[in-house]
N, C-alpha and C positions, 0 to 999 in steps of 0.2 A: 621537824616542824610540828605545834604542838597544833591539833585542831579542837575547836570548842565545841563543847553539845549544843546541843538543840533542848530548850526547854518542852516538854510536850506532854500532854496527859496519858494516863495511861489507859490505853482506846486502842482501838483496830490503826490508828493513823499510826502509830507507835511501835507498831508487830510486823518482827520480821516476815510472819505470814500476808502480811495484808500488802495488795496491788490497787494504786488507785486507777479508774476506769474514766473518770470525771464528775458528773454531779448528777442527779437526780432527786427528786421530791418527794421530800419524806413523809411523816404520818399528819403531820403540823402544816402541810401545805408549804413545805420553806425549799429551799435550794441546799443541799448536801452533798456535802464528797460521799461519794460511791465505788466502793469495789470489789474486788474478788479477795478470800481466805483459802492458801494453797493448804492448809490444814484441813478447815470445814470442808472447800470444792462447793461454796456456794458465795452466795452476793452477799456482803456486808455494807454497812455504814461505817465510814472511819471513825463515827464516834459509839458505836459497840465495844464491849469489850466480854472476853469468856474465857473460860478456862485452858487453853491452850495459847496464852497471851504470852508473847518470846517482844521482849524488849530489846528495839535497834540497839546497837553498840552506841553509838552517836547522838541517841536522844537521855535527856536529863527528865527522869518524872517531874511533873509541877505535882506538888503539894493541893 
């Protein structure tokens, strides 16, 4: 069975390190996915990204 990527940026949402926790409010006053980095061992935004960035198997970078 052939499975399709997931198109996705390349961000903390992306990274095999990142767990999402659910949302909280970011710097902008808005609603953001929120989680932990088993690499860093701190709280991220899914849409961070840093140099320990491990892309899911399963996701397809968007351009």
């Amino acid at each position: 069975m052939k499975i399709s990527k997931v198109g996705m940026p390349k961000a903390c949402i992306s990274c095999q390190n990142f767990t999402c926790k659910g949302f909280a409010i970011n710097s902008d006053s808005k609603k953001a996915k929120y989680g932990s980095c088993s690499k860093l061992n701190k709280g991220v935004y899914a849409v961070e990204v840093c140099s320990n960035y491990k892309q899911e198997p399963d996701a397809e970078l968007a351009a």
